[in-house]
C-alpha positions in Angstrom: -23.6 -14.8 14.7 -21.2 -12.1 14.3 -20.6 -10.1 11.6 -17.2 -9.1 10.2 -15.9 -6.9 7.6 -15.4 -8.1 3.9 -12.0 -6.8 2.4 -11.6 -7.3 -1.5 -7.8 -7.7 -2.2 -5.4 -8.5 -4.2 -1.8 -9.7 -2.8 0.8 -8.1 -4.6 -1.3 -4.1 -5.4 0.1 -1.5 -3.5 -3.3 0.2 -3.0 -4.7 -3.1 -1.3 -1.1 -3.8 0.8 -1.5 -0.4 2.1 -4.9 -1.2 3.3 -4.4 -4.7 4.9 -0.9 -3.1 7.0 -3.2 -0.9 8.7 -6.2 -3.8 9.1 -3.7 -6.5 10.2 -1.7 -3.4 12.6 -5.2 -2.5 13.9 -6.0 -6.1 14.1 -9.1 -6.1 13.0 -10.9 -9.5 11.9 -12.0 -9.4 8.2 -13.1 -11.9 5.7 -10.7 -12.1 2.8 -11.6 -12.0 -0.6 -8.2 -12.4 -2.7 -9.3 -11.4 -6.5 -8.2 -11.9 -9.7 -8.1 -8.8 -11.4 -8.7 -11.1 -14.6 -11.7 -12.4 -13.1 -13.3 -10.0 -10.7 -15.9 -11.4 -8.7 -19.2 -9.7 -9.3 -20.4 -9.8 -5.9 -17.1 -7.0 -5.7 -18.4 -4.9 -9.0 -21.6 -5.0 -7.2 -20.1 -3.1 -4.3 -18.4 -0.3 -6.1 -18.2 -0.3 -10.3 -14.4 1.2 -10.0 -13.4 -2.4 -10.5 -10.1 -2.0 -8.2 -9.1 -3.5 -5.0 -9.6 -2.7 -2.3 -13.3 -2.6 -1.5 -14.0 -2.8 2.3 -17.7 -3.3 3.5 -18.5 -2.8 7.0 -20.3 -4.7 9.4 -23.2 -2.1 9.1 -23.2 -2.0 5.0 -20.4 0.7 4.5 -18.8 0.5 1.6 -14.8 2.0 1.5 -13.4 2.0 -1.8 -10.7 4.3 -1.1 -7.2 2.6 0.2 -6.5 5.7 2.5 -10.3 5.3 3.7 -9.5 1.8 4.7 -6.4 3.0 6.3 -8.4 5.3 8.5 -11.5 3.3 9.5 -9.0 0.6 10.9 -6.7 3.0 12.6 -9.5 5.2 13.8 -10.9 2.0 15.8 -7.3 1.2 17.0 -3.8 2.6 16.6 -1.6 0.9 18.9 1.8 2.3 17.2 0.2 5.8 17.0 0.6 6.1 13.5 -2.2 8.9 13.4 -0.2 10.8 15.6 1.3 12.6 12.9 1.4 16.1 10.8 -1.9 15.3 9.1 -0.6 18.3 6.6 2.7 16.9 5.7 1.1 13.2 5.7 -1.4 14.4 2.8 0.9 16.2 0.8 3.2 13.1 0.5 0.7 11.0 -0.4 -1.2 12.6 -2.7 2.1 12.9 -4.5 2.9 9.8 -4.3 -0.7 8.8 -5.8 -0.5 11.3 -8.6 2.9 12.6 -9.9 5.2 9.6 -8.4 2.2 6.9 -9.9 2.1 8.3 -12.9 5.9 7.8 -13.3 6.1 4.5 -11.9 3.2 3.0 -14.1 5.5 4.4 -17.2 8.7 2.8 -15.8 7.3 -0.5 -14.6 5.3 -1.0 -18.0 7.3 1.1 -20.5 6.8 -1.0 -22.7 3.0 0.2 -23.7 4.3 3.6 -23.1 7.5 3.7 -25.9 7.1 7.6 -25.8 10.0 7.6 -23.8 13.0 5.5 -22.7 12.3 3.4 -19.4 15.4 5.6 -17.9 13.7 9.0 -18.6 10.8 7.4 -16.6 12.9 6.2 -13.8 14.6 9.9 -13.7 11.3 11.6 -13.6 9.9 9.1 -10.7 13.4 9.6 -9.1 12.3 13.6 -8.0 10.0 12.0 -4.9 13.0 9.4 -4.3 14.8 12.7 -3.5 12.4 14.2 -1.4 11.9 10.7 0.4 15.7 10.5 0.9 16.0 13.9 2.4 13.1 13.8 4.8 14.6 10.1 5.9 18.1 11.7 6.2 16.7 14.5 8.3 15.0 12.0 10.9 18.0 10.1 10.9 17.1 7.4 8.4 13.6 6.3 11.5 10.9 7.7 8.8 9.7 10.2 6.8 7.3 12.3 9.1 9.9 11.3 12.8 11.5 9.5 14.7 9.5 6.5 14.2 6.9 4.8 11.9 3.5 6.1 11.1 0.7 6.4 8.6 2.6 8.2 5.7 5.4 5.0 5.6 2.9 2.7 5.8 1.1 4.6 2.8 3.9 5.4 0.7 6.1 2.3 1.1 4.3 -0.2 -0.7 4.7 2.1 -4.3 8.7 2.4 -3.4 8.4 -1.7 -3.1 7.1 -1.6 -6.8 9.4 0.7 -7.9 12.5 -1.2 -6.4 11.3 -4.2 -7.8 11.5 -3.1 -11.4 15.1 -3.0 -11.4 16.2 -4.3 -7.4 20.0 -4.4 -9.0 19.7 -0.8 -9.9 17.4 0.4 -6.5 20.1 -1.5 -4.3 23.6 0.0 -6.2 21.5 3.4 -5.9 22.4 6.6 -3.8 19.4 6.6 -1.6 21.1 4.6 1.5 18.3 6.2 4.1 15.7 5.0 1.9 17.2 1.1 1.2 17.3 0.9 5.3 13.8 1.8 5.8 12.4 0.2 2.9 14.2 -3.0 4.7 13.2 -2.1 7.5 9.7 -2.1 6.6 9.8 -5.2 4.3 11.7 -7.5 6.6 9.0 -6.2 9.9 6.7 -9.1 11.3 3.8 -6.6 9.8 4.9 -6.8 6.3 5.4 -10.8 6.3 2.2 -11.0 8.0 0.6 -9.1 5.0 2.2 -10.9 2.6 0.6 -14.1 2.5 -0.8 -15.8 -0.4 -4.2 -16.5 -0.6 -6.2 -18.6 -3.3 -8.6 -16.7 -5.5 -12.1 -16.3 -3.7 -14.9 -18.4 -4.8 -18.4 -17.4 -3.8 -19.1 -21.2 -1.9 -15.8 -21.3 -0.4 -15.3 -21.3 3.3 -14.6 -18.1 4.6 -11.2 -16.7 5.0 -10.1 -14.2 7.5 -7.6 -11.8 7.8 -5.1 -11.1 9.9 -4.5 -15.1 11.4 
């Protein structure tokens, strides 16, 4: 009986969307286990005590708890759009930023609420700095992607944080200035990939049936 990859996720985090683009783009055959961050499953917490989505185990007992990792072991085993075929340099440097500086903004503006140190605008103008720098590199590729002339693994990694930043205020993201990046965050969200990402799964129950991923 074969064996296939388990993949812990959750629909709607940008850490696990990132991870299932490149799974369903490498089309590789996992067992999906949608959580509920309110009730994580302990067969997940088991697996890796950081208690975030998404956890990947391997056919032979791997366990990937890092969304980038994911990323890589599926594209590493097949990259039909070439999305490794990029400037690994330039790749990294956008998205640690995007993981650090950009997060940390975006946290503040989605949820400023918790954080009334500051006005939800002066979080919005501080995430706005990598909007910029996302803007420019789009505008200097002609509005195709951030790294070329066509889609690779730094969109794929980044896009999924711009998609929770936009949805905070949509109104404000679509009367914006940044008409490269509205067009390729379209783009991306409208793409047979995305859709095919975004579908909603039931919470994972230990006796279900298994569910796999991508259909």
């Amino acid at each position: 009986m074969q064996t296939y990859p388990v993949l812990y996720s959750f629909r709607r985090c940008p850490y696990a969307m990132r991870a299932r683009l490149a799974i369903f783009k490498a089309n590789i055959k996992c067992e999906l286990r949608e959580v509920v961050l309110k009730d994580k499953p302990e067969s997940m917490l088991l697996l890796s005590d950081k208690g975030t989505v998404p956890v990947l185990l391997t056919p032979d007992k791997k366990v990937i708890e890092q969304s980038s990792e994911v990323m890589h072991w599926a594209l590493n085993q097949n990259d039909p759009d070439k999305w490794l075929d990029e400037d690994a340099s330039q790749s990294q440097n956008l998205i640690d930023y995007n993981d650090n500086e950009f997060k940390h903004y975006l946290d503040r503006y989605k949820y400023h609420v918790g954080y009334p140190e500051h006005s939800q605008e002066y979080y919005r103008d501080n995430a706005e700095t990598f909007l910029k720098l996302l803007e420019k590199k789009l505008s200097e590729n002609k509005g195709a992607a951030l790294l070329g002339n066509r889609i690779s693994f730094a969109d794929i990694a980044v896009f999924p944080f711009i998609r929770q930043f936009a949805m905070v205020d949509f109104d404000w993201f679509k009367a914006s200035q940044y008409d490269c990046l509205k067009k390729w965050f379209s783009n991306i969200e409208q793409s047979d990939l995305f859709q095919g990402c975004m579908k909603k799964y039931e919470q994972w129950l230990p006796e279900q049936t298994p569910v796999y991923f991508p259909v």
